[in-house]
C-alpha positions in Angstrom: -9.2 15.1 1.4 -8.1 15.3 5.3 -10.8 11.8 5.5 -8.3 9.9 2.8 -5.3 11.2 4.8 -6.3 9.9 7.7 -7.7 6.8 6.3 -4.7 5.4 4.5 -1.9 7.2 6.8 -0.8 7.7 9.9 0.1 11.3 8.8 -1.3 14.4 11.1 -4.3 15.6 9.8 -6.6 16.2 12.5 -9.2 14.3 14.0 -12.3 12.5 11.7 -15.5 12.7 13.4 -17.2 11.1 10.9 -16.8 8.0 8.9 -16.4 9.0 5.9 -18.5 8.9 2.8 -17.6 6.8 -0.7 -16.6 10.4 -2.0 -13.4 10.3 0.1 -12.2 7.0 -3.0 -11.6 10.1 -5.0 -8.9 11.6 -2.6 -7.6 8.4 -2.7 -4.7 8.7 -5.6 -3.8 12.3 -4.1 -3.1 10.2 -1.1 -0.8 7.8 -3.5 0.9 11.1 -5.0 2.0 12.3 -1.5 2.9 8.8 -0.5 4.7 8.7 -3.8 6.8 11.7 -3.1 7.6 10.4 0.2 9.4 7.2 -1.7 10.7 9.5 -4.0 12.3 11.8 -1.5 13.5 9.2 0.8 14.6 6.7 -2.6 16.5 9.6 -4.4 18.2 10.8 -1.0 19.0 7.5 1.0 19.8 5.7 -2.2 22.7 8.2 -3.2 23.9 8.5 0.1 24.0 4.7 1.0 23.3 2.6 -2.1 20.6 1.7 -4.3 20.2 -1.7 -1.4 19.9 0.6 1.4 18.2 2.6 -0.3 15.8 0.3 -1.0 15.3 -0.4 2.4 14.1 3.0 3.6 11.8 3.0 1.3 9.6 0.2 2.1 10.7 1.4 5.9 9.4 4.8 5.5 6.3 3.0 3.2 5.4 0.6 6.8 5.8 3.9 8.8 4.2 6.9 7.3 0.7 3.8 5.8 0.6 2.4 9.2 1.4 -1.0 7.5 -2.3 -1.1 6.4 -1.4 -3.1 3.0 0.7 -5.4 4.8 -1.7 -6.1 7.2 -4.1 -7.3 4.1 -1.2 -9.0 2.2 -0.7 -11.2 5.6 -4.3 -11.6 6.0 -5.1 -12.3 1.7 -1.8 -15.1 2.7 -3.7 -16.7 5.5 -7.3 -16.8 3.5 -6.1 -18.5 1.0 -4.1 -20.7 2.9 -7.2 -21.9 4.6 -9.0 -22.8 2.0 -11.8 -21.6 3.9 -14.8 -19.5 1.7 -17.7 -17.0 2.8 -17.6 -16.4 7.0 -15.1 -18.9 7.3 -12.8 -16.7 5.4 -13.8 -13.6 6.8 -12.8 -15.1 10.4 -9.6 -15.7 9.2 -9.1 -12.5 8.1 -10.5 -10.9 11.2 -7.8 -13.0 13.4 -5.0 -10.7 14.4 -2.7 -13.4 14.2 -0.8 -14.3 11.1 -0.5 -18.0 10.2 2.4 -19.4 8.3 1.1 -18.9 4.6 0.3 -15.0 6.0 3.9 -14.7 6.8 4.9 -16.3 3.5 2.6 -14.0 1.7 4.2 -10.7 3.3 7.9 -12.0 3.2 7.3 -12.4 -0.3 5.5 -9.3 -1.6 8.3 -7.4 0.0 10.8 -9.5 -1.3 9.4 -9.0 -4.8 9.1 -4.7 -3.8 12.0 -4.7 -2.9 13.8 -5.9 -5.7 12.1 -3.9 -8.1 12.9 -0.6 -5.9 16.5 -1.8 -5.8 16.3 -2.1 -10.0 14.6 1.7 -9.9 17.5 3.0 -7.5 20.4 1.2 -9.4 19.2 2.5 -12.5 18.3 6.0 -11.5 21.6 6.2 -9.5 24.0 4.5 -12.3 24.6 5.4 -16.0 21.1 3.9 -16.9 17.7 5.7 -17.0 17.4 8.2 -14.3 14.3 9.0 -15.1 13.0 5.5 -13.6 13.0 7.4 -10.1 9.5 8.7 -11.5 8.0 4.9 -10.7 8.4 5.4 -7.3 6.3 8.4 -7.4 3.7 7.0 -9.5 3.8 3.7 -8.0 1.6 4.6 -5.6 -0.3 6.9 -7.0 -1.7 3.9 -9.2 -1.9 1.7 -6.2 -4.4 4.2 -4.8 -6.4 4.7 -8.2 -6.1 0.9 -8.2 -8.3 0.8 -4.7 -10.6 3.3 -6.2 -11.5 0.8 -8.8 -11.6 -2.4 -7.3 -14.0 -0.4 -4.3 -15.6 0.9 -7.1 -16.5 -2.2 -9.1 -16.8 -4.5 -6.2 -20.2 -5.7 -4.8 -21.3 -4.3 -1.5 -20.4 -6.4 1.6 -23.5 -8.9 2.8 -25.9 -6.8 5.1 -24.7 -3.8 3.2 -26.8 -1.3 2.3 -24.4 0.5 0.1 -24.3 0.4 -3.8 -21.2 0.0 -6.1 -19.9 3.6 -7.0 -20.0 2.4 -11.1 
């Protein structure tokens, strides 16, 4: 569990000394559901302090801060792959490059364009005379983004000079 945490957060959980096994994927959507919270926490109190925008806001801030940006480090890099039309090593380079190219910055400014507006609708409508029971997306949002990882690690074929096999 403490492996996932520090795997896909930034939060304090003690020193790995270990890389850790394929059994941490598990841990994974506990991760989400903590991550989750955070959004819901930040979403519910920010949002009916400030505004469903502000709101908003803090919640892809707090997102960026507590994952280290991790996904939006491979939503940049996904942006610049595919932008280069580049396949195999070529590709892999790219994504290795710790600089982002135009289409990377495109890609990100996008996705959080798109997460953001659909955190704003969740806020407005949990906040206003709609549905409040919407605020339950942001908790399970990423929970399912995590359980989503599990799957596509699980399903995917090892990496060349991998020695690895697929968890399914």
């Amino acid at each position: 569990m403490r492996a996932a945490f520090a795997l896909l957060t930034i939060l304090p959980v003690g020193a790995i000394r270990t890389a850790p096994g394929r059994s941490v994927l598990f841990a994974f959507p506990l991760v989400g559901l903590a991550i989750g919270a955070i959004w819901m926490g930040v979403g519910a109190g920010v949002g009916l302090w400030l505004g469903p925008l502000v709101g908003a806001a803090a919640v892809l801030t707090a997102d960026a801060i507590v994952t280290g940006g991790l996904h939006l480090d491979g939503v940049a890099d996904v942006g610049d792959v595919i932008g280069s039309r580049r396949r195999g090593a070529e590709a892999l380079a790219v994504a290795r490059d710790p600089r982002v190219g135009a289409l990377g910055v495109v890609a990100l400014v996008s996705v959080m364009l798109v997460r953001f507006s659909l955190i704003t609708v969740v806020l407005t409508s949990a906040t206003g005379a709609a549905d409040p029971h919407l605020a339950w997306f942001l908790l399970a949002v990423p929970t399912v983004g995590r359980m989503a990882m599990v799957a596509a690690l699980a399903w995917s074929p090892p990496a060349e000079g991998s020695s690895t096999t697929p968890l399914i």
